[in-house]
mmJSON file of the N, C-alpha and C atoms, coordinates in Angstrom:
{"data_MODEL":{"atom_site":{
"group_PDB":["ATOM","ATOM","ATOM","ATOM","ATOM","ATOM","ATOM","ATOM","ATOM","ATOM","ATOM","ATOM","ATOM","ATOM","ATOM","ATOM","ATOM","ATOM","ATOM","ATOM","ATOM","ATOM","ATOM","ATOM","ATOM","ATOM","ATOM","ATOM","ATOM","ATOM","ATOM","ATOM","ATOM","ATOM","ATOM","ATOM","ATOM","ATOM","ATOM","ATOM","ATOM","ATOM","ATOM","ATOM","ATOM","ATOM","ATOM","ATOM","ATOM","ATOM","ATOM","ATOM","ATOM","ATOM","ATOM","ATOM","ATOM","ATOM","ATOM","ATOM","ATOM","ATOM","ATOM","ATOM","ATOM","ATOM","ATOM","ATOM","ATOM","ATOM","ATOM","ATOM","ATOM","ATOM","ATOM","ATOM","ATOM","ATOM","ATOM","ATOM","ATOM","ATOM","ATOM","ATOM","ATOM","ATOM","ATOM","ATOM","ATOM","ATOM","ATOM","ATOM","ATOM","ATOM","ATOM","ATOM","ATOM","ATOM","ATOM","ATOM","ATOM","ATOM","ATOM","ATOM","ATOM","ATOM","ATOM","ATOM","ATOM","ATOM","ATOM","ATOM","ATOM","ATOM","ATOM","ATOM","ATOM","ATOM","ATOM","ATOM","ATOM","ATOM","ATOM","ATOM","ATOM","ATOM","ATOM","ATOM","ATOM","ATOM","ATOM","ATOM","ATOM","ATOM","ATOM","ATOM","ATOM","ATOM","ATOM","ATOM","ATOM","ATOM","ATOM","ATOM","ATOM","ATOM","ATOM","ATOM","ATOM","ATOM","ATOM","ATOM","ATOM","ATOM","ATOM","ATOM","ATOM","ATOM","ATOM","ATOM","ATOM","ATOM","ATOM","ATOM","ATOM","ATOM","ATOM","ATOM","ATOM","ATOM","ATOM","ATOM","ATOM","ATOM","ATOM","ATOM","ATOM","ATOM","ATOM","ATOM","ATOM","ATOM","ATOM","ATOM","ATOM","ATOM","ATOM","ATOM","ATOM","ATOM","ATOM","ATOM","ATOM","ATOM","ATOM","ATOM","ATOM","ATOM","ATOM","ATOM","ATOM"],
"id":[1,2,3,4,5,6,7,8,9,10,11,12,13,14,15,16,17,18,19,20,21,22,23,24,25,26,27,28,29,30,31,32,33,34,35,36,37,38,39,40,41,42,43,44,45,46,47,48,49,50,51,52,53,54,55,56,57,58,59,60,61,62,63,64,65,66,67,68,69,70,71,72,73,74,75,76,77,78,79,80,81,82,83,84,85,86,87,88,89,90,91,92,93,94,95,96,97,98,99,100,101,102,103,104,105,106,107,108,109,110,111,112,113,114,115,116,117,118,119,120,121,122,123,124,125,126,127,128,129,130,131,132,133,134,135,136,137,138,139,140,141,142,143,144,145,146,147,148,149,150,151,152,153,154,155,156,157,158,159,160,161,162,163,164,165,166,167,168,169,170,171,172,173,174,175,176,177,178,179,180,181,182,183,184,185,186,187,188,189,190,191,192,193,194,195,196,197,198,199,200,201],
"type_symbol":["N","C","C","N","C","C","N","C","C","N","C","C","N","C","C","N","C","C","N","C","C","N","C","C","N","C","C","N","C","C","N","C","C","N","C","C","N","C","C","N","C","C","N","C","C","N","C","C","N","C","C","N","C","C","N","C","C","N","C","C","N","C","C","N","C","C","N","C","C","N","C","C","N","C","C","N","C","C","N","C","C","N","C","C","N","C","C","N","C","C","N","C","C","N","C","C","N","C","C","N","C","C","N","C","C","N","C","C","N","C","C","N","C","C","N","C","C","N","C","C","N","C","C","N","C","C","N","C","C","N","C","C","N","C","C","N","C","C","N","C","C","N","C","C","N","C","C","N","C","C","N","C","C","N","C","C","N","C","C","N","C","C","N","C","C","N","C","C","N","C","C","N","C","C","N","C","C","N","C","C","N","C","C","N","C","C","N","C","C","N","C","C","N","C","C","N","C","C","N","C","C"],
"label_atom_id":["N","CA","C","N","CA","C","N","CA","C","N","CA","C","N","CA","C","N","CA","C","N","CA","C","N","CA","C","N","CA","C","N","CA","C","N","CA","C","N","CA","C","N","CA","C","N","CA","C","N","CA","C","N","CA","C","N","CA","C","N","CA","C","N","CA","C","N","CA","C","N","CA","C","N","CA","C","N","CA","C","N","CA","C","N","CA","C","N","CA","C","N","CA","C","N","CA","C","N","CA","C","N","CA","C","N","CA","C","N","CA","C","N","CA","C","N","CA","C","N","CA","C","N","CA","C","N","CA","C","N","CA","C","N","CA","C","N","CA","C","N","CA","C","N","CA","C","N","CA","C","N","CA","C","N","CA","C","N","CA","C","N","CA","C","N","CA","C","N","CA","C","N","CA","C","N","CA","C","N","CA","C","N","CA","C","N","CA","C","N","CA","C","N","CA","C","N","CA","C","N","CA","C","N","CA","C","N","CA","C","N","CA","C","N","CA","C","N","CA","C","N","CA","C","N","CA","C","N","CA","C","N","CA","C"],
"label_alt_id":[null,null,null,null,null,null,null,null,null,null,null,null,null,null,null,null,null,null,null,null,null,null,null,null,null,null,null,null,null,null,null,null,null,null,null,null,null,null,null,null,null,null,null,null,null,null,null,null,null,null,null,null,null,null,null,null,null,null,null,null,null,null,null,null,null,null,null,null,null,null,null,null,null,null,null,null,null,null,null,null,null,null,null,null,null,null,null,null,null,null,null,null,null,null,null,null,null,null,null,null,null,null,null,null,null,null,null,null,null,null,null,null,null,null,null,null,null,null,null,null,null,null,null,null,null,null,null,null,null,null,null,null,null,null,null,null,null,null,null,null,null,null,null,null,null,null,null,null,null,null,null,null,null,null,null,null,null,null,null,null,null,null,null,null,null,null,null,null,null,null,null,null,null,null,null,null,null,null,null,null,null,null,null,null,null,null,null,null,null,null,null,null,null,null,null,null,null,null,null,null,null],
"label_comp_id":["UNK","UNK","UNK","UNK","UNK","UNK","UNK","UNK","UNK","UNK","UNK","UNK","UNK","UNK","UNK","UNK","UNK","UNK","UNK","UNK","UNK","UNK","UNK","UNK","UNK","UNK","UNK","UNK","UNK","UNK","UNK","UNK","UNK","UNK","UNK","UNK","UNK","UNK","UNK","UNK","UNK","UNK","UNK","UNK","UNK","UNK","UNK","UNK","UNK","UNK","UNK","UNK","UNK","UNK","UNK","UNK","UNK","UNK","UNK","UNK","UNK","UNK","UNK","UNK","UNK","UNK","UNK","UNK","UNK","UNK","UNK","UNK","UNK","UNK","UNK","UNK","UNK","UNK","UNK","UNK","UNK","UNK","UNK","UNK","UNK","UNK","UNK","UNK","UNK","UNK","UNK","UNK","UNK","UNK","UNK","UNK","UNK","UNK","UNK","UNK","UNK","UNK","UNK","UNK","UNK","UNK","UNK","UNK","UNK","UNK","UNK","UNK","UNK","UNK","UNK","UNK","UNK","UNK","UNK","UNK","UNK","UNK","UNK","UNK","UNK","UNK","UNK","UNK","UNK","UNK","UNK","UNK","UNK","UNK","UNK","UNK","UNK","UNK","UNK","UNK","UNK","UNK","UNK","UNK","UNK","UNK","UNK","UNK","UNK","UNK","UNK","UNK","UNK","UNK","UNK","UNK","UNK","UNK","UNK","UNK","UNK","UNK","UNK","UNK","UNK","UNK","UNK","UNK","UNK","UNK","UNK","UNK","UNK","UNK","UNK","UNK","UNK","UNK","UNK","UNK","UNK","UNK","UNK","UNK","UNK","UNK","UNK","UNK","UNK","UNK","UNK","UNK","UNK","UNK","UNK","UNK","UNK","UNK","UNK","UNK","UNK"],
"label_asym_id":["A","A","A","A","A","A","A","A","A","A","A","A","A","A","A","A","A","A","A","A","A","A","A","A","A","A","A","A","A","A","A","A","A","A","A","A","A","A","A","A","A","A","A","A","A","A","A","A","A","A","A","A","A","A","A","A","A","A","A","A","A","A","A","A","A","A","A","A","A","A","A","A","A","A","A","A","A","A","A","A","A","A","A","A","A","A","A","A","A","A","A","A","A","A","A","A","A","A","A","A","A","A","A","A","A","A","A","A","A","A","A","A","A","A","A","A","A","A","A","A","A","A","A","A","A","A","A","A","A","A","A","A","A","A","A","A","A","A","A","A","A","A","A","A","A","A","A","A","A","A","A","A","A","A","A","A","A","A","A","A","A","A","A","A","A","A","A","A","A","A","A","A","A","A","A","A","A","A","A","A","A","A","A","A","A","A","A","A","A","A","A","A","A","A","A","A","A","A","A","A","A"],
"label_entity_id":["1","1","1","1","1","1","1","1","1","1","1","1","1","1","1","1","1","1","1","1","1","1","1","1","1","1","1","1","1","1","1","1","1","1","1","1","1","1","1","1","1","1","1","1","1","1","1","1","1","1","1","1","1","1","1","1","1","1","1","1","1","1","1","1","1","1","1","1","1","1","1","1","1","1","1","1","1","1","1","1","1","1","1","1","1","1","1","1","1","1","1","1","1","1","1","1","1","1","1","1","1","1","1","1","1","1","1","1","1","1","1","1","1","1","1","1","1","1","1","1","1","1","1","1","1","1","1","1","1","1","1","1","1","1","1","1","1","1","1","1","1","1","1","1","1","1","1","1","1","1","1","1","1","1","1","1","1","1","1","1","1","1","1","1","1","1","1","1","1","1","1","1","1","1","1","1","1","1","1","1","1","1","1","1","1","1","1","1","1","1","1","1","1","1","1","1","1","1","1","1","1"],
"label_seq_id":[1,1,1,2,2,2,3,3,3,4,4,4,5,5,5,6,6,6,7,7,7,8,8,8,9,9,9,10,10,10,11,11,11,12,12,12,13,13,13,14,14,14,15,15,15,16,16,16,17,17,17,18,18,18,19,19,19,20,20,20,21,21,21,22,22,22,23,23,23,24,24,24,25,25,25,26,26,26,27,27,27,28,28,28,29,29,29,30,30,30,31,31,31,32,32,32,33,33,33,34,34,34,35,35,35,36,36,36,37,37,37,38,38,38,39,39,39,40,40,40,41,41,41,42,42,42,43,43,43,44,44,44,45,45,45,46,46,46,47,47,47,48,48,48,49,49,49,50,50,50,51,51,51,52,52,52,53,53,53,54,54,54,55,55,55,56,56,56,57,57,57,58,58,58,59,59,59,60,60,60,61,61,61,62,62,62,63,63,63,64,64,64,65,65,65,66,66,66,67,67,67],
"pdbx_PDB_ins_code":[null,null,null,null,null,null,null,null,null,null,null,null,null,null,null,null,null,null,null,null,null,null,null,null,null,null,null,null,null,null,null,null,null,null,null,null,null,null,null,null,null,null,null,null,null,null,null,null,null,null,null,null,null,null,null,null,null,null,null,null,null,null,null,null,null,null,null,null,null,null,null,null,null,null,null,null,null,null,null,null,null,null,null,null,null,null,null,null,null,null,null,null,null,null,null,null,null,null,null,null,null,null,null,null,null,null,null,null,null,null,null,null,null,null,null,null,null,null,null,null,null,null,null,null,null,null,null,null,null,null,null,null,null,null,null,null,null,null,null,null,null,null,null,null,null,null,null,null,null,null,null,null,null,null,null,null,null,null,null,null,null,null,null,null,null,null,null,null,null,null,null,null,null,null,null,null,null,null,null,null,null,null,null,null,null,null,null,null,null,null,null,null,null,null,null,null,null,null,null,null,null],
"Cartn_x":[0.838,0.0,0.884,0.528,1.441,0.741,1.908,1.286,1.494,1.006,1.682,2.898,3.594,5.247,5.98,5.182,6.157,5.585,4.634,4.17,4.826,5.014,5.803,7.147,7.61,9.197,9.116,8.556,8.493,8.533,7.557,7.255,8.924,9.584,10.692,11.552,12.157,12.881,12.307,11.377,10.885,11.885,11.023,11.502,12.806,13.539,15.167,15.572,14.988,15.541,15.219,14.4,13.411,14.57,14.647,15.982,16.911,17.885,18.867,18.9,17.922,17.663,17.302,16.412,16.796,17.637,18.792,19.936,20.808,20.934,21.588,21.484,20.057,19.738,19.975,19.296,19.591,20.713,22.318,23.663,23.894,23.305,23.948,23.501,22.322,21.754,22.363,22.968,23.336,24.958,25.374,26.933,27.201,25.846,26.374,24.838,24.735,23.275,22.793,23.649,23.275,23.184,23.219,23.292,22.009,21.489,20.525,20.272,19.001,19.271,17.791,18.618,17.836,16.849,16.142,15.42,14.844,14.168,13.224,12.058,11.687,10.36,10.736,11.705,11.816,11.639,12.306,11.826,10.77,9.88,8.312,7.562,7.9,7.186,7.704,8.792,9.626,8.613,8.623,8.017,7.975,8.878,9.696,9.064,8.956,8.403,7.152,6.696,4.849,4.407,5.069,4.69,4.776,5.682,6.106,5.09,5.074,4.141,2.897,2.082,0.973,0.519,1.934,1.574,1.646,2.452,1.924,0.581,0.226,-1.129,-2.133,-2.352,-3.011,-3.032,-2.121,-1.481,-2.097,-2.397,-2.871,-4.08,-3.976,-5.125,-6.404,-6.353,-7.704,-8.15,-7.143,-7.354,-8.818,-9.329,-10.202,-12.015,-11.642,-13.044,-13.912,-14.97,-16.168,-16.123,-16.776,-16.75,-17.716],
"Cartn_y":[-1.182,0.0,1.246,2.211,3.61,4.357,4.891,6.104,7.602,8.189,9.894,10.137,9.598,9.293,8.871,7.813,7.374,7.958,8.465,9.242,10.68,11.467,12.432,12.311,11.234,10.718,10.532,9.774,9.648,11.062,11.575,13.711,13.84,14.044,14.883,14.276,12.795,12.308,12.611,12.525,12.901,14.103,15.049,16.566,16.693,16.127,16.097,15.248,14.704,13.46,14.655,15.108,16.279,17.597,17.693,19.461,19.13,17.748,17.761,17.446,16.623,16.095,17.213,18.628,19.7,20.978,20.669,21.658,21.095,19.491,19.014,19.477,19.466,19.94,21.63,22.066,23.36,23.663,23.116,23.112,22.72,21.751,21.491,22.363,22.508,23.617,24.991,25.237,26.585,26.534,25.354,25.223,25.122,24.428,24.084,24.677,25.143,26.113,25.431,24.609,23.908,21.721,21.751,20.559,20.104,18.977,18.283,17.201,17.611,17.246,15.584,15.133,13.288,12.665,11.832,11.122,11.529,12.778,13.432,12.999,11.805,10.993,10.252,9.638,9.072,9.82,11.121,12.178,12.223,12.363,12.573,11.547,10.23,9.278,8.783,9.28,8.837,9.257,8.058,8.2,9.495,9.883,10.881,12.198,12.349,13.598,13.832,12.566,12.471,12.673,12.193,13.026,14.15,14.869,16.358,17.335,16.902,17.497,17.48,16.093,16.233,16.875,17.185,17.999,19.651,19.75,21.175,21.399,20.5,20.73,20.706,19.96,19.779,21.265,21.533,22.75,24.081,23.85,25.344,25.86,26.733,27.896,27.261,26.966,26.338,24.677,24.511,22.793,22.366,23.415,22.52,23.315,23.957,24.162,23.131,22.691,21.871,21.678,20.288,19.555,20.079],
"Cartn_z":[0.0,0.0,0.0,-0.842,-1.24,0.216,1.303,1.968,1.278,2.405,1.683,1.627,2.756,2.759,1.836,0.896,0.384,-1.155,-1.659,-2.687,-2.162,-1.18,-0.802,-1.4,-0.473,-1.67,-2.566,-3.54,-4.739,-5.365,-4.946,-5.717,-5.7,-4.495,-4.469,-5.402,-5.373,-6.107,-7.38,-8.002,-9.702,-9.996,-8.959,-9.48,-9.305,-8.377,-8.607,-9.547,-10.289,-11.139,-12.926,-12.545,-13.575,-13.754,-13.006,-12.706,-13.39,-12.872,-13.068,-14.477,-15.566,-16.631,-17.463,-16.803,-17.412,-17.591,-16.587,-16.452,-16.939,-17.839,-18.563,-20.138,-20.37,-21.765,-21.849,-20.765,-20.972,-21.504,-20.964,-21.176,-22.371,-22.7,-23.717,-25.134,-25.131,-26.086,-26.132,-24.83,-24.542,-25.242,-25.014,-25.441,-27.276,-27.463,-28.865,-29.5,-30.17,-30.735,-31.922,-32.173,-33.38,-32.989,-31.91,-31.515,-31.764,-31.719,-31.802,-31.497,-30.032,-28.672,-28.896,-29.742,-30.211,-29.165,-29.755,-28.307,-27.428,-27.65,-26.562,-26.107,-26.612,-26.72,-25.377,-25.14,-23.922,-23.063,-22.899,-21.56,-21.269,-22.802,-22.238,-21.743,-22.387,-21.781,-20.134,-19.838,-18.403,-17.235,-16.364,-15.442,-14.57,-14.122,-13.583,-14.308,-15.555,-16.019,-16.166,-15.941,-16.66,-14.553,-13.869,-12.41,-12.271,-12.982,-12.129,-12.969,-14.445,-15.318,-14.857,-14.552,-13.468,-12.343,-12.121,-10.359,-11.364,-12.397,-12.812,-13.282,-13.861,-14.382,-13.242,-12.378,-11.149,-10.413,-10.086,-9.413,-10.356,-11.795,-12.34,-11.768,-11.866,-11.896,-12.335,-13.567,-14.187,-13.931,-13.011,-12.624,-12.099,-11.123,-10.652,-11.074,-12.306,-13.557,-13.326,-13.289,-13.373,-14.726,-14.961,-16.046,-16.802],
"occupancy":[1.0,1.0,1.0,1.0,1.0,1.0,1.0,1.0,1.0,1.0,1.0,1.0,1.0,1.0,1.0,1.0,1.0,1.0,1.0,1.0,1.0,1.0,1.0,1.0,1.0,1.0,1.0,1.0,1.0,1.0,1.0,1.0,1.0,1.0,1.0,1.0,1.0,1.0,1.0,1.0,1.0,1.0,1.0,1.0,1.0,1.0,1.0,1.0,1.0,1.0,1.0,1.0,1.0,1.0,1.0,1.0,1.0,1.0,1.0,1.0,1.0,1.0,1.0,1.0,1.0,1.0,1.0,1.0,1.0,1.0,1.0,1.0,1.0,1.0,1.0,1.0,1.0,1.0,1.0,1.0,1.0,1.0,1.0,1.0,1.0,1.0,1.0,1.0,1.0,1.0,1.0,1.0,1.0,1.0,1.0,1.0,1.0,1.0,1.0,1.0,1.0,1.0,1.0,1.0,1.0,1.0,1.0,1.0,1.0,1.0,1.0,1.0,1.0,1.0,1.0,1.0,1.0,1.0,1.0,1.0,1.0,1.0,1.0,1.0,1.0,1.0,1.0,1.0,1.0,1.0,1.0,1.0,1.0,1.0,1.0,1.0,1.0,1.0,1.0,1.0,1.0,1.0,1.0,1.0,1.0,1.0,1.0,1.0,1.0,1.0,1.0,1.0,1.0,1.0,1.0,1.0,1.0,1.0,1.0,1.0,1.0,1.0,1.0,1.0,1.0,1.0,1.0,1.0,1.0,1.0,1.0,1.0,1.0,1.0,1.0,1.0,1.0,1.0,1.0,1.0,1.0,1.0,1.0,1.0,1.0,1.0,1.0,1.0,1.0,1.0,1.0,1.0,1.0,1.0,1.0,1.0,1.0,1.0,1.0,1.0,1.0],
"B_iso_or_equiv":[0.0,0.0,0.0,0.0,0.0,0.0,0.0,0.0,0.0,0.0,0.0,0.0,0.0,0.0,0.0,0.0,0.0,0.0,0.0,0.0,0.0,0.0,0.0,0.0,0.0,0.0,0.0,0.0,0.0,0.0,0.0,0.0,0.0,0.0,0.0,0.0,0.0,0.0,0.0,0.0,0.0,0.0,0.0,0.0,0.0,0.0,0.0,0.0,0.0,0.0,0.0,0.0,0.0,0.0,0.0,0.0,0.0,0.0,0.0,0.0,0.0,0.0,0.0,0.0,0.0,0.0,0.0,0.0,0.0,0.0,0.0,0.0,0.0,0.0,0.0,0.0,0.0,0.0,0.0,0.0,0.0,0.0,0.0,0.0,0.0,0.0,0.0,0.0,0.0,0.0,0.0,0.0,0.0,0.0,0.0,0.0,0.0,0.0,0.0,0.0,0.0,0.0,0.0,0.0,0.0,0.0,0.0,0.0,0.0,0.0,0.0,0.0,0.0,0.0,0.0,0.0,0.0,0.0,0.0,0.0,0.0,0.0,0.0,0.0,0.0,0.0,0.0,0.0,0.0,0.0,0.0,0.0,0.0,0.0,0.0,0.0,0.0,0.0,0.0,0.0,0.0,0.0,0.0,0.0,0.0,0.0,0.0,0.0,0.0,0.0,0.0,0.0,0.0,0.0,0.0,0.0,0.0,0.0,0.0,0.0,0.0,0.0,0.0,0.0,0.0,0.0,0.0,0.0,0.0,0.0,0.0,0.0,0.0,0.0,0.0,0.0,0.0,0.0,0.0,0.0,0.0,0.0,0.0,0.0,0.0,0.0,0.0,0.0,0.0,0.0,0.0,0.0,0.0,0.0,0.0,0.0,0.0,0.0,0.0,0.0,0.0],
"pdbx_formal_charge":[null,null,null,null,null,null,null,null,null,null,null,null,null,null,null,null,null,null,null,null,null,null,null,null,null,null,null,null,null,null,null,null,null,null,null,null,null,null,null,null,null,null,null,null,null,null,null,null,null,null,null,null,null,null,null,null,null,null,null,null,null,null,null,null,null,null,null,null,null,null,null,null,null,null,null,null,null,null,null,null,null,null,null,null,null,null,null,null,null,null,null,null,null,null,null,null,null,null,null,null,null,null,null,null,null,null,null,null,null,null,null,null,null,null,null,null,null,null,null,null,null,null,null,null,null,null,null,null,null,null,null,null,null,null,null,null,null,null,null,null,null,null,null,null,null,null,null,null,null,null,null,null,null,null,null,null,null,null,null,null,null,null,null,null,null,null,null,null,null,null,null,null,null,null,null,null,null,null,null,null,null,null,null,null,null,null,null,null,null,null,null,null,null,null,null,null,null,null,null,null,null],
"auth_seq_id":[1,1,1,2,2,2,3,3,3,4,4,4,5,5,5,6,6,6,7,7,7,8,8,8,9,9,9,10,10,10,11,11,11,12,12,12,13,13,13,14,14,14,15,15,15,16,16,16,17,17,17,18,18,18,19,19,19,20,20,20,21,21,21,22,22,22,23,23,23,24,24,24,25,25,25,26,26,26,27,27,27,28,28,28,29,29,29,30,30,30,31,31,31,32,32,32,33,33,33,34,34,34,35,35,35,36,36,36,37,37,37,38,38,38,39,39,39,40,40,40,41,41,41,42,42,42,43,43,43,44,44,44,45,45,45,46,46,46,47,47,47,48,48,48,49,49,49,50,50,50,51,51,51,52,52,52,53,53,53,54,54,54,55,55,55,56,56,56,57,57,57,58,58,58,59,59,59,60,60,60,61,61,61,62,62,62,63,63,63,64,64,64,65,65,65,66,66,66,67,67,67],
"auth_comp_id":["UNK","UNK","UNK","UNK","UNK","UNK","UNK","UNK","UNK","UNK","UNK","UNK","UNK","UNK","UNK","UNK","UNK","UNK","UNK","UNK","UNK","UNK","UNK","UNK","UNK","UNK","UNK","UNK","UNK","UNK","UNK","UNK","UNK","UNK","UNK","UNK","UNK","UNK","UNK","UNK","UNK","UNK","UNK","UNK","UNK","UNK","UNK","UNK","UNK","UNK","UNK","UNK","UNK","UNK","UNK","UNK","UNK","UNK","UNK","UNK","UNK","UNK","UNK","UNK","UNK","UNK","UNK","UNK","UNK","UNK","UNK","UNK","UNK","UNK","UNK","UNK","UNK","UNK","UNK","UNK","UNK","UNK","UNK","UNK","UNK","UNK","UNK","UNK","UNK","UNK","UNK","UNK","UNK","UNK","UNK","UNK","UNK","UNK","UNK","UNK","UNK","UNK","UNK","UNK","UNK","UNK","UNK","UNK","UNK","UNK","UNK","UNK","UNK","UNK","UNK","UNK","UNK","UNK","UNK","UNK","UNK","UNK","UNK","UNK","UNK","UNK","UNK","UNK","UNK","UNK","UNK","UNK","UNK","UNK","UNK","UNK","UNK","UNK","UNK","UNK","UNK","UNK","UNK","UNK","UNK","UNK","UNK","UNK","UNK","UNK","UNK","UNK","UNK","UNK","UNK","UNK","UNK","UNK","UNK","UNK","UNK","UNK","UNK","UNK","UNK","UNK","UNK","UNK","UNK","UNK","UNK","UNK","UNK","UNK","UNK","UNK","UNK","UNK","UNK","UNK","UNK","UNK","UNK","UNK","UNK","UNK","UNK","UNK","UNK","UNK","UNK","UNK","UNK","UNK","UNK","UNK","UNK","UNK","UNK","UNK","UNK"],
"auth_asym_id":["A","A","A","A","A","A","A","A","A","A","A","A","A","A","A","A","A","A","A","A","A","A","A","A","A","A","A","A","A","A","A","A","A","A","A","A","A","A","A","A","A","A","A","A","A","A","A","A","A","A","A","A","A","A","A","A","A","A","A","A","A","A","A","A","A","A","A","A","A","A","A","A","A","A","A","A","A","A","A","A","A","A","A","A","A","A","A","A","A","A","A","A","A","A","A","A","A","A","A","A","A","A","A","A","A","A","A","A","A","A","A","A","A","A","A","A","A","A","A","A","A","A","A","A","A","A","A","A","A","A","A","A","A","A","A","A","A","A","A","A","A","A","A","A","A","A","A","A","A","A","A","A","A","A","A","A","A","A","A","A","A","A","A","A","A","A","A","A","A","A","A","A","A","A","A","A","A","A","A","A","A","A","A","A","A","A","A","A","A","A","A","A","A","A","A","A","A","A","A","A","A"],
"auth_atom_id":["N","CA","C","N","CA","C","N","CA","C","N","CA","C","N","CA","C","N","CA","C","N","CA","C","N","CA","C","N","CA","C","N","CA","C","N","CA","C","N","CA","C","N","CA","C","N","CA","C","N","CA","C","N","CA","C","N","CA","C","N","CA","C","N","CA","C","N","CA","C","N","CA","C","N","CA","C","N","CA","C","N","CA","C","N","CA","C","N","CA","C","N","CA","C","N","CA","C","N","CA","C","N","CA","C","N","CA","C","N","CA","C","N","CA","C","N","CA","C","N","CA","C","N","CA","C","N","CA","C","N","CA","C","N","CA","C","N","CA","C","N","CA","C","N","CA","C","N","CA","C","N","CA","C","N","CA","C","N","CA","C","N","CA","C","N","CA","C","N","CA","C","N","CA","C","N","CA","C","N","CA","C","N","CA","C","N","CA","C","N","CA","C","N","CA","C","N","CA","C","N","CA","C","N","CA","C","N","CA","C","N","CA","C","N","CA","C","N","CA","C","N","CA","C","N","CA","C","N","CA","C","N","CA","C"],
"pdbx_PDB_model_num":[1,1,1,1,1,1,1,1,1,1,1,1,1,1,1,1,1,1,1,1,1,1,1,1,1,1,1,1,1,1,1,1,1,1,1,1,1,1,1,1,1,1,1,1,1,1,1,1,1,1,1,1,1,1,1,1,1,1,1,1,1,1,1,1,1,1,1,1,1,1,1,1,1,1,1,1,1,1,1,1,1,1,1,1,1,1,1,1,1,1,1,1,1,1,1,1,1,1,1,1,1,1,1,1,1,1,1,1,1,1,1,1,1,1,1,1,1,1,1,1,1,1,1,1,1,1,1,1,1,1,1,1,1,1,1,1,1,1,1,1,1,1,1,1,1,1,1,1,1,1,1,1,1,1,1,1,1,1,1,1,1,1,1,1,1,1,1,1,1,1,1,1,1,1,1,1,1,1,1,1,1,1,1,1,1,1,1,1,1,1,1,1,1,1,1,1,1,1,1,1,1]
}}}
């Protein structure tokens, strides 16, 4: 059984797993302007990003509109 504790951990580890995966790309785009940054399909489907993206969308402004 998942508690809040351990869905709590899980959140934090995503978003540190999320930062560091985008202060990598950031760099590298920033270093080379013409690079071409392959395989971005895996990021999106990665567990890790499809959480943190959820908690942004959840978290908007317009999240909790009636159906």
């Amino acid at each position: 059984m998942n508690t809040s504790e351990d869905t709590g951990a899980r959140m934090e580890s995503a978003r540190v797993e999320v930062e560091r995966m985008q202060t990598k790309l950031h760099r590298w785009a920033k270093d080379d302007l013409g690079k071409r940054l392959d395989d971005l399909f895996n990021l999106v489907c990665d567990p890790d990003f499809l959480l943190v993206a959820w908690e942004h969308v959840a978290s908007n402004r317009g999240a909790p509109t009636p159906k």
